[in-house]
C-alpha positions as CSV (number, residue, x, y, z in Angstrom):
1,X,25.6,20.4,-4.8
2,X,27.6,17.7,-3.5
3,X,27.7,14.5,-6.1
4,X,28.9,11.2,-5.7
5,X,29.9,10.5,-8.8
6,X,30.0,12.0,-12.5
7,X,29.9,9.8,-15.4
8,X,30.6,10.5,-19.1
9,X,27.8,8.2,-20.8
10,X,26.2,7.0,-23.7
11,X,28.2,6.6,-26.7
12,X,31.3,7.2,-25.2
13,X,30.7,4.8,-22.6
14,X,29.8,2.1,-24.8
15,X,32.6,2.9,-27.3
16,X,29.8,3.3,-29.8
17,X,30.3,7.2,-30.6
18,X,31.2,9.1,-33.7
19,X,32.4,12.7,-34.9
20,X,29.0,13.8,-34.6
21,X,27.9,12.5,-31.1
22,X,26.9,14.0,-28.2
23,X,28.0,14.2,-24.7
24,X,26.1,13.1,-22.1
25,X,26.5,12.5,-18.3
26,X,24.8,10.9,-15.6
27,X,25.6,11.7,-12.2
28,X,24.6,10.7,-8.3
29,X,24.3,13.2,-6.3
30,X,23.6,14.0,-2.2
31,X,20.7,16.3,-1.4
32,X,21.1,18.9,1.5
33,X,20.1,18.6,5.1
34,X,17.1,21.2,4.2
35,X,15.7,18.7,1.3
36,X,16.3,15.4,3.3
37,X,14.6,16.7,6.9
38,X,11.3,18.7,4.8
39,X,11.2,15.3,2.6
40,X,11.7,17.0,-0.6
41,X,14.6,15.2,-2.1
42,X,13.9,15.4,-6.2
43,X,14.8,12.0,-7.5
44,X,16.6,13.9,-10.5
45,X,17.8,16.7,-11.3
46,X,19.9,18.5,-14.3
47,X,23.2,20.1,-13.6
48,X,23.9,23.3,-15.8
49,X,21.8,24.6,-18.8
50,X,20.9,22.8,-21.6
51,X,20.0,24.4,-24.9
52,X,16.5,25.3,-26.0
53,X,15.3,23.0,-29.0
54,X,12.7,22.8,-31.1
55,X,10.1,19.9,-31.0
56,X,12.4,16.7,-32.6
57,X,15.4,18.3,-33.3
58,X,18.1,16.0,-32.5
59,X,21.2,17.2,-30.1
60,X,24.4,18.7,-31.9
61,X,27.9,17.0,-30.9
62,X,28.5,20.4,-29.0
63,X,25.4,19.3,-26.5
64,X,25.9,18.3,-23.0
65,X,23.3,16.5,-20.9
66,X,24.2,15.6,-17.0
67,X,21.3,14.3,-15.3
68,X,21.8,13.5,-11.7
69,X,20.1,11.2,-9.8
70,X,19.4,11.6,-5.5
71,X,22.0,8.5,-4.0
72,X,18.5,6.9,-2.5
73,X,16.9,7.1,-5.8
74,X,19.8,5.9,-7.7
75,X,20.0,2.7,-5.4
76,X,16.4,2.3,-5.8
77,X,16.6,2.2,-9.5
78,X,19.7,-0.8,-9.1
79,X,17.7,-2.8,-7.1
80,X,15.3,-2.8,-9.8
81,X,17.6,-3.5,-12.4
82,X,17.4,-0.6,-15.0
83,X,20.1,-0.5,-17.4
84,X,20.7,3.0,-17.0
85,X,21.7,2.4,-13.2
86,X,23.5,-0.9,-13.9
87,X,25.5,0.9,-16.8
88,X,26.9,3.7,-14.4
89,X,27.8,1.2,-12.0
90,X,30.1,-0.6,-14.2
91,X,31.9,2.7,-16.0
92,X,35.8,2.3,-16.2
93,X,37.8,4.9,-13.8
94,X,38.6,6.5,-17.2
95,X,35.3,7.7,-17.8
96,X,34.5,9.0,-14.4
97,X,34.9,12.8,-13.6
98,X,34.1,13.1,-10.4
99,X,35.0,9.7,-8.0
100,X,34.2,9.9,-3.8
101,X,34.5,7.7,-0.8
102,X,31.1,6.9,-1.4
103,X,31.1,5.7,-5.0
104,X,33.5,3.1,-4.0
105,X,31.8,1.9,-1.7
106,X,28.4,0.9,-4.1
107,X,31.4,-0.4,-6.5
108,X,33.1,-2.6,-3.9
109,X,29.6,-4.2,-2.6
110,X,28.1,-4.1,-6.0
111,X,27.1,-7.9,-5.9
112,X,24.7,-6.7,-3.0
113,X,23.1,-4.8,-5.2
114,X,23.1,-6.6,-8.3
115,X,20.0,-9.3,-9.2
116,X,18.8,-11.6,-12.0
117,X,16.0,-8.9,-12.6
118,X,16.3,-8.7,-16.3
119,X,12.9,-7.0,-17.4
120,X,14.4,-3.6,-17.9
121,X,16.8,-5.2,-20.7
122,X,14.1,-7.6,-21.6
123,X,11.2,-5.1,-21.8
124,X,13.6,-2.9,-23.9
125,X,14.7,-5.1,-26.4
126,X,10.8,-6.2,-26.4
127,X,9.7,-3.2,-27.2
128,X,11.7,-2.3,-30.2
129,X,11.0,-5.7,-31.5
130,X,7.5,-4.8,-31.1
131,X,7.5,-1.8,-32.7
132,X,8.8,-3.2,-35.6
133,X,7.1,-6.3,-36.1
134,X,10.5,-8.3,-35.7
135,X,8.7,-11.3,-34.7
136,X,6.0,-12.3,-37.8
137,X,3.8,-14.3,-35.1
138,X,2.9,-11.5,-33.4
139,X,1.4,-9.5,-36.3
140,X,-0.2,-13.2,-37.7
141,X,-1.9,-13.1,-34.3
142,X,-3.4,-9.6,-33.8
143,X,-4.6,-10.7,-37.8
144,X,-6.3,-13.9,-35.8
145,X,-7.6,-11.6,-33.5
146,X,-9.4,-8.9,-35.8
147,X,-10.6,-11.0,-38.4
148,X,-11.8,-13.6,-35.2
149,X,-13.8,-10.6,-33.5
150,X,-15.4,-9.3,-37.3
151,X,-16.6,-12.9,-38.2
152,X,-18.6,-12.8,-34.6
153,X,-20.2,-9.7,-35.3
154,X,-21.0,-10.6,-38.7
155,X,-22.6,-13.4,-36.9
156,X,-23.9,-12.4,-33.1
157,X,-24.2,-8.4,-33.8
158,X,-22.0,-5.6,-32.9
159,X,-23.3,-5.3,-29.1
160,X,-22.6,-9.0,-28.2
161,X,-20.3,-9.3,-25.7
162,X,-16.9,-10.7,-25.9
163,X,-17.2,-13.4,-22.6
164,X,-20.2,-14.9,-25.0
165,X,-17.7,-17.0,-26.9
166,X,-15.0,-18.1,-24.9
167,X,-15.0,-21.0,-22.5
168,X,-13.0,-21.9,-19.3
169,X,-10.8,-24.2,-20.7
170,X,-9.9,-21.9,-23.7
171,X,-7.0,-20.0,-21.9
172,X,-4.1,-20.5,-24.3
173,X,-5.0,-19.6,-28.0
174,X,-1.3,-19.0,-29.8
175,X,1.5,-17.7,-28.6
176,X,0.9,-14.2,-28.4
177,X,-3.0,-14.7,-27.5
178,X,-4.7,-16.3,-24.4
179,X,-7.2,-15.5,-21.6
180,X,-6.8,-14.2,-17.8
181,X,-8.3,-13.5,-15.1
182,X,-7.9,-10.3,-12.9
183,X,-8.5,-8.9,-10.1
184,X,-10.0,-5.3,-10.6
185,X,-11.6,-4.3,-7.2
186,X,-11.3,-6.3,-3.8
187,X,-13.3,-9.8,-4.5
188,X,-14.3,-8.8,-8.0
189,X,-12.6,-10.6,-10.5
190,X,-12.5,-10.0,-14.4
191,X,-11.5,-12.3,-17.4
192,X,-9.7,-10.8,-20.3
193,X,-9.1,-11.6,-23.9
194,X,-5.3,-11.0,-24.5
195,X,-4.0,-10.7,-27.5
196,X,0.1,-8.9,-28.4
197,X,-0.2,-7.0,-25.1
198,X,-3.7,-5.5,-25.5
199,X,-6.2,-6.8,-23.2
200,X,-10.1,-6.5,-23.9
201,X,-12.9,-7.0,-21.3
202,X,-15.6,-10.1,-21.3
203,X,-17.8,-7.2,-21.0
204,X,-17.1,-5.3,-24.3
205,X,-18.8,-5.9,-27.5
206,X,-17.5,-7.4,-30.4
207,X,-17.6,-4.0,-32.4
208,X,-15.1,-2.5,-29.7
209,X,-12.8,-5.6,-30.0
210,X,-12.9,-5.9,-33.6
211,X,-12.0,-1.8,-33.4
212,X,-9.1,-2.7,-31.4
213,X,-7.6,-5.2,-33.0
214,X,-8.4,-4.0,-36.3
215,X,-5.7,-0.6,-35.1
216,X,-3.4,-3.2,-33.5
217,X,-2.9,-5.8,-37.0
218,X,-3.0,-2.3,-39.2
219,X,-0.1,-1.2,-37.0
220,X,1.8,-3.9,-36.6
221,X,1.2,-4.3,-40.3
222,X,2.1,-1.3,-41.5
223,X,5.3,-1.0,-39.3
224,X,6.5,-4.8,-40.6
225,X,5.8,-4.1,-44.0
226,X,8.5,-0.8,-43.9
227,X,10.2,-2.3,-41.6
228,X,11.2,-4.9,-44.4
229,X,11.9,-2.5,-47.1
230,X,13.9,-0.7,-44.9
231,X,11.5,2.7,-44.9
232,X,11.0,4.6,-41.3
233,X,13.6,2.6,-39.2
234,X,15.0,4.2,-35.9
235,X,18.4,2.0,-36.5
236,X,19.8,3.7,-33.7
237,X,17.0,2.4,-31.5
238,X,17.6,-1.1,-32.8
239,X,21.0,-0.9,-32.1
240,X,20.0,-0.1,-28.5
241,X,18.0,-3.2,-28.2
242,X,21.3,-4.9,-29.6
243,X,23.0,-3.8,-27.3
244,X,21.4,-3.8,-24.0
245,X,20.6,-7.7,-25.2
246,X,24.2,-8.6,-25.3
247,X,24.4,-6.5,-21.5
248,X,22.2,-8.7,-19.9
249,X,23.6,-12.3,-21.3
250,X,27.1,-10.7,-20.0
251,X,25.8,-9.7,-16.5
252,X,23.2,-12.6,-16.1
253,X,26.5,-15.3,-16.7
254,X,29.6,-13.3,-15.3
255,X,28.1,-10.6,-12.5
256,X,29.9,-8.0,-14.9
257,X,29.5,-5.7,-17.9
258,X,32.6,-4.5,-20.5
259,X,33.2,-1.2,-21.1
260,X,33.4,0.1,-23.8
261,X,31.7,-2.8,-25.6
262,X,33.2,-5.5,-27.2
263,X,31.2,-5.6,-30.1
264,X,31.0,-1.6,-30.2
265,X,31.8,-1.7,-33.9
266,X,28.8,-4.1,-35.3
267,X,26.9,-1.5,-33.3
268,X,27.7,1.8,-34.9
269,X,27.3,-0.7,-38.0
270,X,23.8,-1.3,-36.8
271,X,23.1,2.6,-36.0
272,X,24.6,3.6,-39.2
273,X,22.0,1.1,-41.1
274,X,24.9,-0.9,-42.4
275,X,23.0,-3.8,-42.2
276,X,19.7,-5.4,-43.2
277,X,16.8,-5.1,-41.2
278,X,16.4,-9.0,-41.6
279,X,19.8,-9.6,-39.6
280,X,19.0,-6.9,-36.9
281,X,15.6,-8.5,-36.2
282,X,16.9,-12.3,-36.3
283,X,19.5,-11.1,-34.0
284,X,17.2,-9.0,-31.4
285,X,14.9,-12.6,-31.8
286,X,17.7,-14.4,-30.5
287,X,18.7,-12.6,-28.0
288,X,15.5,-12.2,-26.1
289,X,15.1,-15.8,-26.4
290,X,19.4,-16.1,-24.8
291,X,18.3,-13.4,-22.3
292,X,15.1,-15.2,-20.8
293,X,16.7,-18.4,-20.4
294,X,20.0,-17.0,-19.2
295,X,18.0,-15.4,-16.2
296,X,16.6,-18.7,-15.6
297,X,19.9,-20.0,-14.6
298,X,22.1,-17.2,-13.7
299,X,23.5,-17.5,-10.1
300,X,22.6,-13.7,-9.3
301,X,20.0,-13.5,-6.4
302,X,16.6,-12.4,-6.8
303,X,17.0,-9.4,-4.7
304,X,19.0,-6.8,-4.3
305,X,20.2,-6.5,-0.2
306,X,17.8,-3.9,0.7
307,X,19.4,-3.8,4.4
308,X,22.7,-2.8,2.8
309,X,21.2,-0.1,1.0
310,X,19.4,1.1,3.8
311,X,22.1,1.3,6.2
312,X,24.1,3.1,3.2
313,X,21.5,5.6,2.7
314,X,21.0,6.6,6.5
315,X,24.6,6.9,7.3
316,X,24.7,9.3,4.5
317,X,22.2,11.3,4.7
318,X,22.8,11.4,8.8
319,X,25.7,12.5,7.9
320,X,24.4,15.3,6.0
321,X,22.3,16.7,8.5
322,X,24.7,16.3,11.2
């Protein structure tokens, strides 16, 4: 296998690891002649072995992971601005292994490649904020929501349908719940009751919306209220969402990412559980809120240059055939 480019990750990219660590890689690779002409090119593979364990145990220090991506799927995945791919992309010549002709050429024309898509660092830091009921609204609304739907079928019945009590000009509710419309088969369109994420159909009952959102408060519930006392926390997951937030306010307003991190230490501090679970959740707040309006501003182009990439990937692979 011919790669591109090795690079040691995680951790010890980000300046973030400790004595008990792991090592892991990511890689780019270029697939043979044989996989490019029968269109079978994986768009990952795993280099070596990696050792069998058992269902959630965690990776010892002694571990190595080196997952390699095909050179076409790894542009693909920049274009669309995952932090994994825009990570590699910015690793320091000390942390690279393996370094060809080709590697620096995506580093030299990396502001062809580069765009104000922030939803992968977004949806991350999202989703651990989620999870853990950083923001209070959000469990106050699926609250609305449940105790909404069980008052109407107190009311109307269980089998009443949910379109029965909403009107057209009831489309924003709060600030986690509102209505849409959507388009589920060609010229049939659908309106939806949305509330944190979870969408339910004009055409369901009340009993199945008051089941759902009953699941969604007792979740979000249950996951704030530990989440507070500190109980069940994946800090290093929160210190992810820490850190992929500072990332994106950093590439969104320079066109560049540090490594390793300047603020490496308050995130092992985070991982560690050093701090409250109050400051980690104002901070995630804060930054989603930096992050969204940074990328409202941020002089990178929408899109990636998809000719470039193109003409990169041809070559190459033309190359490899030839």
């Amino acid at each position: 296998m011919e790669l591109v480019v090795t690079i040691k990750f995680g951790s010890h990219l980000y300046g973030t690891n400790t004595p008990l660590s792991d090592i892991d890689y990511k890689s780019v690779y270029l697939p043979t002649a044989r996989e490019i002409i029968l269109q079978r090119v994986p768009d990952s593979v795993q280099i070596g072995t990696k050792r069998s364990k058992a269902e959630g145990e965690r990776n010892l220090s002694t571990d190595i992971d080196n997952e390699a991506y095909s050179l076409q799927r790894y542009l693909s995945l920049l274009a669309e601005g995952q932090t994994g791919a825009i990570d590699m992309l910015f690793a320091p010549d000390e942390m690279l292994l393996e370094n060809s002709f080709i590697w620096r050429k995506i580093q030299q024309n990396r502001k062809k490649l580069l765009t104000k898509r922030s939803a992968a660092f977004v949806g991350y830091c999202r989703t651990q904020a989620n999870k853990y009921g950083i923001k209070g609204s959000r469990v106050a609304a699926a609250k609305s929501a449940m105790e909404r739907f069980i008052g109407l079928m107190a009311t109307a019945g269980a089998t009443a349908k949910v379109g029965e009590f909403f009107f057209g000009d009831d489309f924003i509710i709060d600030e986690h719940t509102y209505l849409t419309i959507k388009e589920t088969t060609k010229g049939n369109r659908e309106t939806y009751f949305v509330c944190c994420d979870r969408m339910v159909g004009f055409k369901n009952t009340l009993k199945e919306a008051a089941a759902i959102f009953t699941r969604i408060y007792n979740m979000y519930g249950d996951r704030a209220r530990k989440a507070e006392t500190n109980e069940g926390i994946d800090w290093k997951a929160l210190s992810h969402a820490v850190r992929v937030g500072h990332e994106a306010l950093e590439l969104l307003n320079t066109h560049y990412i540090t490594f390793p991190l300047p603020n490496a230490a308050h995130l092992v501090d985070i991982k560690q559980g050093k701090l409250t679970y109050k400051a980690v959740a104002e901070e995630i707040e804060q930054l989603l809120a930096m992050v969204e309006c940074a990328a409202q501003v941020s002089t990178l182009p929408d899109e990636a240059d998809y000719a470039f990439i193109d003409e990169l990937v041809y070559t190459t692979y033309r190359r490899a055939i030839a």
